[in-house]
Residue, then its C-alpha position, 0 to 999 in steps of 0.5 A: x552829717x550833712x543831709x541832716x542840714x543841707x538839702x539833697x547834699x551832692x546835688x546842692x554842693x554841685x550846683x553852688x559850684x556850677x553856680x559860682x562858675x557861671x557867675x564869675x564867667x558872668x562878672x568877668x564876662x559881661x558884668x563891665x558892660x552891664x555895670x557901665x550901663x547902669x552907670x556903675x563902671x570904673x576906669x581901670x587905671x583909676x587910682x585906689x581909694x584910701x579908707x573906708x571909701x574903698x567900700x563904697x565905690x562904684x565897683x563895690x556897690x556894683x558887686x553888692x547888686x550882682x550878689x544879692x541877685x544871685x543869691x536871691x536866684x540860687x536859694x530861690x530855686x531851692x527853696x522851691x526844688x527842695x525844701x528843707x528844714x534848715x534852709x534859712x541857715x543852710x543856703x542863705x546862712x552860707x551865703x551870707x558867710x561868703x559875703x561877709x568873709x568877702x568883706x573881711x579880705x577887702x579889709x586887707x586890701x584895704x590896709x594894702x592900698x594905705x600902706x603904699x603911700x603912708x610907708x612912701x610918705x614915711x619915707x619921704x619925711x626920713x629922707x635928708x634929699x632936699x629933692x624929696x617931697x615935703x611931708x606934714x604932720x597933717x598928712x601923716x595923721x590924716x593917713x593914721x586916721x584912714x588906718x583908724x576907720x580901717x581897722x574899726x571896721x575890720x573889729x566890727x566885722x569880725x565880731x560880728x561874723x563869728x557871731x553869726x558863724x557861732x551860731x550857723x555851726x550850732x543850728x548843724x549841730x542841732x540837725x545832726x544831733x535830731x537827725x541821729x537820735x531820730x535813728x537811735x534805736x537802729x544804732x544803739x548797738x554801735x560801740x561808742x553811739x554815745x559819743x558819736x551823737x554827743x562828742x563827735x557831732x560837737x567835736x565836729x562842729x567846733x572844728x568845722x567853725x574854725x576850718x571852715x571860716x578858714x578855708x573861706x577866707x582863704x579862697x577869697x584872699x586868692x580872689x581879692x590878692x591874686x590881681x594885687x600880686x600880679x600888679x606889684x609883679x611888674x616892679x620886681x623884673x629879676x629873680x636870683x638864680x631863676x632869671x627874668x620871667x613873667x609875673x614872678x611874685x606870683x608864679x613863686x607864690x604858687x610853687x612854694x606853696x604848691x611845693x609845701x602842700x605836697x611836701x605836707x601831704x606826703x610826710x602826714x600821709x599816715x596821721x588821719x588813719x591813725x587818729x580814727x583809730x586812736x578814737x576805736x581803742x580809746x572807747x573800747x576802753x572807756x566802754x570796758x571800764x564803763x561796764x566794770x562799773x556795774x558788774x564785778x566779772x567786767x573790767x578784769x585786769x588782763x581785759x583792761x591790761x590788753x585793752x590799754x595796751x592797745x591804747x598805748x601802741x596806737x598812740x606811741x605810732x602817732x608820736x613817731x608819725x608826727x615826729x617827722x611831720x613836725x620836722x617836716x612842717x617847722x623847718x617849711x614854715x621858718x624857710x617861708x619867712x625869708x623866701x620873699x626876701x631872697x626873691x626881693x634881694x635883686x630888686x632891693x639891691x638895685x633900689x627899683x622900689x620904694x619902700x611903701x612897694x615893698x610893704x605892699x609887695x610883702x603883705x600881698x605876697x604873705x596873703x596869697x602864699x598863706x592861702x595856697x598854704x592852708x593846708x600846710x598851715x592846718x593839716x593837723x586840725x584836718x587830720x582831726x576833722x577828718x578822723x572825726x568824719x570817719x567815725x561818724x560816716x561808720x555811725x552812719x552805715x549802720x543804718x543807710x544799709x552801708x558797708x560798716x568798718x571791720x570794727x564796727x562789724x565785730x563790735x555789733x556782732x558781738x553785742x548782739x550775740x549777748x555781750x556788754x551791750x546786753x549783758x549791762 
């Protein structure tokens, strides 16, 4: 699955990470002495800029230097240390995803800096106090304007990006699929070698397009809103029951989610089995019925009969198993919709912010708390992937001189011993 498109995948996958961490130590580090001394510094109470200016600045053009060069280094050292077929698509393909994810989020911050003073303005203009500022037709479509240039560039790159993400998870795809076949003869005894090389590889795919996009974006909405939530903190001083306590939107962000992830994790801890398993007693089926097809003495009813009895059992445990994960997951996610208002009720109550914060506090709340729950929000999609991963990992074995899975090996020794295999 991944030697196939990645070089050497267990020493790239932990050098990207020993990587990264020395390029955040370096941004975070000296990366300010080094952007102010190429005239790129920002001073750190300069107010946010609204629309696409926020793109452009100094900051951000800063940002576009150190990545490229980093990247430029990292693909370099591998293009020379190991060379790969697919590395075009698998080192600079991946990083250019990063980027442009990267981008994708900056969008929200974006919209987030314009929502303060348009929502603030809207205010403003609502209000009958003859002390609040005077608000303009002008102003109000100069701010819907700036949304306008926001939001023509998030369609672009969108658009753009899945694009291009279609088409990195088909060229995996494409390796996975030489990458098998290449072995073909040392597999073909495999029950379902077939479907593991057509279904599976394009299940696999199709899958990591989503979740992997997914879990990108994710990990740079934590990156880009994490500093946002920790500002906003600073106008929400108490919380019920708790108390004061130090940046509470973000230490409740990340309880809850920690606190939905586990509860998750627990109650749908049996599903990812029960999926691969679903897959084995589906293609033992198939395969029966496959060979019925061609010889009268195959597919006989009570083969057929006990075949599907399988079938049916494996499924009414997975209908049970999801009963209470769903229980579980639904009653989670309609709590989470009002916890961030029961943790504002104070601060409304007491009128500490205006009504633009709280628009800023809510969307950045909802981008850091979605974040942390990727998993509760994908957990059924990566139990999927991961009996897909399963599967295919057993097709693996049987020709890297691995340990294959009991029902793996019962299904080869049958088949080579003269069962349907060779008998069709």
């Amino acid at each position: 699955m991944f030697k196939s498109f990645f070089p050497q995948p267990k020493l790239f996958f932990i050098s990207v990470l020993v990587w990264s961490a020395v390029c955040i130590a370096l941004w975070y580090g000296a990366g300010g002495q080094i952007s102010a001394a190429i005239g790129l510094a920002v001073p750190p109470d300069a107010p946010p800029v609204i629309g696409l200016g926020h793109f452009v600045t100094p900051d951000f053009i800063w940002f576009y230097i150190f990545y490229g060069v980093a990247t430029a280094l990292f693909a370099g050292f591998w293009f020379w240390f190991s060379p790969h077929k697919w590395q075009w698509w698998s080192i600079l393909g991946s990083a250019f995803i990063l980027f442009v994810t990267y981008l994708g989020v900056q969008v929200s911050v974006a919209i987030n800096n314009w929502r303060g003073p348009f929502f603030d303005a809207v205010q403003n203009a609502l209000s009958s106090d003859p002390d609040a500022p005077e608000v303009t037709s002008q102003q109000l479509f100069g701010y819907i304007w700036d949304f306008a240039t926001i939001a023509f560039f998030a369609v672009v790159m969108f658009v753009l990006t899945r694009f291009f993400v279609s088409h990195y998870i088909f060229r995996w795809r494409t390796a996975m699929n030489d990458y098998y076949m290449s072995r073909w003869q040392e597999v073909r005894y495999i029950e379902g070698a077939s479907q593991r090389v057509q279904e599976d590889t394009m299940r696999f795919a199709a899958i990591a397009e989503g979740l992997g996009v997914s879990i990108v974006d994710s990990i740079m909405t934590l990156i880009a809103f994490l500093p946002v939530l920790a500002a906003l903190s600073v106008h929400v001083t108490t919380l019920p029951v708790i108390g004061e306590i130090g940046s509470p939107l973000l230490v409740m962000a990340v309880v809850w989610s920690a606190f939905g992830t586990l509860l998750l994790a627990i109650v749908g801890i049996k599903l990812p089995g029960l999926e691969f398993r679903n897959q084995r007693v589906e293609a033992a089926y198939r395969k029966e019925l496959v060979y019925g097809e061609d010889r009268a003495e195959r597919a006989e009813p009570m083969t057929v009969r006990e075949l599907f009895g399988d079938v049916r059992t494996n499924y009414f445990r997975l209908y049970f198993h999801y009963l209470y994960f769903n229980v579980a997951r639904s009653f989670y996610l309609q709590a989470d919709n009002i916890f961030v208002f029961i943790l504002l009720i104070p601060t409304i109550v007491a009128g500490k912010i205006t009504f633009g914060i709280l628009q800023q506090i809510l969307t950045a709340f909802g981008q850091v708390s979605n974040s942390f729950q990727y998993l509760v929000n994908s957990w059924t999609t990566i139990i999927e992937l991961l009996s897909i991963y399963k599967r295919l990992a057993a097709f693996e074995a049987a020709f890297e001189n691995k340990a294959l899975p009991e029902i793996d090996q019962r299904w080869l020794e049958r088949q080579k011993d003269g069962g349907p295999a060779e008998v069709a």
